[in-house]
C-alpha positions as CSV (number, residue, x, y, z in Angstrom):
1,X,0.0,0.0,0.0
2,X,1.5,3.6,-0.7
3,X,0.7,6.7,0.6
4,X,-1.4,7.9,-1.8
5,X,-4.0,4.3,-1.1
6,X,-4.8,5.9,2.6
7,X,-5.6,9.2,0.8
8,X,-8.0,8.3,-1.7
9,X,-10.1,5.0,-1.9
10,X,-8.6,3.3,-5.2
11,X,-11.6,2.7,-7.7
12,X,-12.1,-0.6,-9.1
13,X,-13.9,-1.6,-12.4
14,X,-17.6,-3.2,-11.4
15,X,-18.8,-6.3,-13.7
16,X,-20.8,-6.0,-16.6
17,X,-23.4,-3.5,-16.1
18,X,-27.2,-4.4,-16.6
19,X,-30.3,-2.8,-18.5
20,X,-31.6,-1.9,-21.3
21,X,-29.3,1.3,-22.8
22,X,-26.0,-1.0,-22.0
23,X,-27.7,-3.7,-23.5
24,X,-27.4,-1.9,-27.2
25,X,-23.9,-1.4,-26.8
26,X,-22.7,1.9,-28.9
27,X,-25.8,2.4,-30.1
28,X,-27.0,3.2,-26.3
29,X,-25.3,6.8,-26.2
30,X,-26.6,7.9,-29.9
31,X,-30.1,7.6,-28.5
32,X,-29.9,11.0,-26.1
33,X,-28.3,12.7,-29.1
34,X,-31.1,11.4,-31.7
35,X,-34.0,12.1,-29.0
36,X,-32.2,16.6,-28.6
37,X,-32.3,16.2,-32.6
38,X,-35.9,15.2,-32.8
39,X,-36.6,17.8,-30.2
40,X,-35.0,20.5,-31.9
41,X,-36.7,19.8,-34.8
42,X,-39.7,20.4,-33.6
43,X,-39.4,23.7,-31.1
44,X,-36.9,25.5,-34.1
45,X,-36.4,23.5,-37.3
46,X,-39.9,23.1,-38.3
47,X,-41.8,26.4,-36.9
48,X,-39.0,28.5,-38.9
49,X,-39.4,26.7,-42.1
50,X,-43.1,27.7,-41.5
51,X,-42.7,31.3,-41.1
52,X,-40.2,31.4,-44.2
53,X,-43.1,29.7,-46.5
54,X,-45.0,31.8,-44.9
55,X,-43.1,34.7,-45.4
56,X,-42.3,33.6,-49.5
57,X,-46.1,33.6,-49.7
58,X,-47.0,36.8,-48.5
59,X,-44.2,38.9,-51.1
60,X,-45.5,36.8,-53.7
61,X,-49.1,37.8,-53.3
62,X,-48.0,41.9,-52.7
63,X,-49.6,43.9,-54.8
64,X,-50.8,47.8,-55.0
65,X,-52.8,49.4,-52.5
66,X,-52.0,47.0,-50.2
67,X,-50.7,48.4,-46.8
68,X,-47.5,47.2,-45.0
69,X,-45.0,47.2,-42.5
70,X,-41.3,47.0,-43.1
71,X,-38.8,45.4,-40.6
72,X,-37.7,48.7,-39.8
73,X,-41.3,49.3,-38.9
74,X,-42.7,51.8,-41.5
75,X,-45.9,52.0,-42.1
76,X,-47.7,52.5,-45.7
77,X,-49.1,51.5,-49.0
78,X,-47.6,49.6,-51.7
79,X,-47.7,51.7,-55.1
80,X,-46.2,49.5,-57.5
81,X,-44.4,46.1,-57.1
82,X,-41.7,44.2,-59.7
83,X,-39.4,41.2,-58.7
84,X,-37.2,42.8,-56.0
85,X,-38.4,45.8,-55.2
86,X,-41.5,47.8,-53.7
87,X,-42.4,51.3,-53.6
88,X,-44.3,52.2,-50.5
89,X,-45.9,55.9,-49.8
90,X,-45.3,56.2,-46.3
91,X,-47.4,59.8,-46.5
92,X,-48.9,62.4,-48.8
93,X,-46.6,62.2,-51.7
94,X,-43.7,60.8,-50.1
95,X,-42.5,57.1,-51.2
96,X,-39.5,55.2,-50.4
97,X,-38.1,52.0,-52.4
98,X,-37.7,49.1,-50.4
99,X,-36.4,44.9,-50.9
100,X,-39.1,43.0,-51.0
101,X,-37.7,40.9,-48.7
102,X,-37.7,44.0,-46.2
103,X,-41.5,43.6,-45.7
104,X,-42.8,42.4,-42.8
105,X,-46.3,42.0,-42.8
106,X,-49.6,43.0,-44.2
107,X,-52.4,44.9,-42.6
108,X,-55.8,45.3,-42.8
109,X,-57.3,48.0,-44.9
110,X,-57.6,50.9,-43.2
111,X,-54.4,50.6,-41.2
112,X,-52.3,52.5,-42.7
113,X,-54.1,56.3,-42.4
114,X,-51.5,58.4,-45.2
């Protein structure tokens, strides 16, 4: 016996161990990854690839005199639409060009008072 014996209780290897997970061999630590996978999928995979069809759908039905909000938050009425671009009045003869892909949403009619 050293020293080091008293000190710390030497740890010695137990016999096979029993159950179900240690019964698959490897295959028993893949299933905690594959199970987080399968949850992530559906809390963040899944509900994002919603909001992105979503999304695709509502720039692909824009047209004029429909009323909008950017992502910078902007409020106002779509006057004329082509493939990338928009042009929103955001008051009385004022209108900005904006990415399509900048718009957020779409109101109801009447939101937008220009």
């Amino acid at each position: 016996m050293s020293l080091l014996d008293l000190i710390i209780t030497p740890a010695f290897a137990e016999g096979e161990a029993t159950g179900v997970v240690s019964g698959l061999g490897g295959l028993g630590d893949l299933i905690p990854i594959v199970l987080l996978f399968i949850v992530f999928y559906f809390l963040l995979i899944r509900p994002q690839q919603k909001r992105a069809k979503d999304h695709k759908t509502l720039l692909a039905a824009l047209k004029a005199g429909d009323e909008v909000v950017t992502n910078g938050g902007t409020i106002g009425v779509v006057k004329s639409v082509d493939e990338s671009f928009a042009i929103i009045e955001i008051a009385a003869g004022v209108a900005i060009k904006v990415q399509k892909q900048g718009i957020n949403q779409k109101l109801p009619k009447g939101s937008a008072a220009i």
